[in-house]
C-alpha positions in Angstrom: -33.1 -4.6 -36.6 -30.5 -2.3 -35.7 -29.3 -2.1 -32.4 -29.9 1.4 -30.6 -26.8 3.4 -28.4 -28.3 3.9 -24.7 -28.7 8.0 -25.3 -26.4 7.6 -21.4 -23.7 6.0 -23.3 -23.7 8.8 -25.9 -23.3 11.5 -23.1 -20.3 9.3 -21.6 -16.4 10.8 -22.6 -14.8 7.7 -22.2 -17.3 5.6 -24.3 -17.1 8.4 -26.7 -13.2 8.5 -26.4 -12.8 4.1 -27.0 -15.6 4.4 -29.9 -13.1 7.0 -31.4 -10.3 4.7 -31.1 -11.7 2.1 -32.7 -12.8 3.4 -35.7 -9.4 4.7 -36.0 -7.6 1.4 -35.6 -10.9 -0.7 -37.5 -8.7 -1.2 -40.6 -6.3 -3.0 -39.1 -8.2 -6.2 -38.1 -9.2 -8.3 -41.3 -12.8 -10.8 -41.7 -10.7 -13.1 -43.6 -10.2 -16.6 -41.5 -6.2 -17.1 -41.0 -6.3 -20.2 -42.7 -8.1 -18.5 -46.0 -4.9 -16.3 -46.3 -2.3 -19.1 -45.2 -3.8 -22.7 -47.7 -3.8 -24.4 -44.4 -6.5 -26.1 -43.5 
């Protein structure tokens, strides 16, 4: 199931503006645990 966007939310600059932003910046945060890249357990 795919959650739905409140149609209010999509009409909303600011929410529009922050989704913007983090697309942009999305690449930068990794799904990789810490320890997976480190050995340490």
């Amino acid at each position: 199931m795919k959650p739905a966007i409140d149609p209010e939310l999509l009409k909303n600059p600011l929410f529009i503006e922050l989704m913007e932003e983090g697309l942009v910046i999305q690449h930068q945060f990794s799904a990789e645990p810490i320890d997976a890249l480190t050995g340490k357990s």
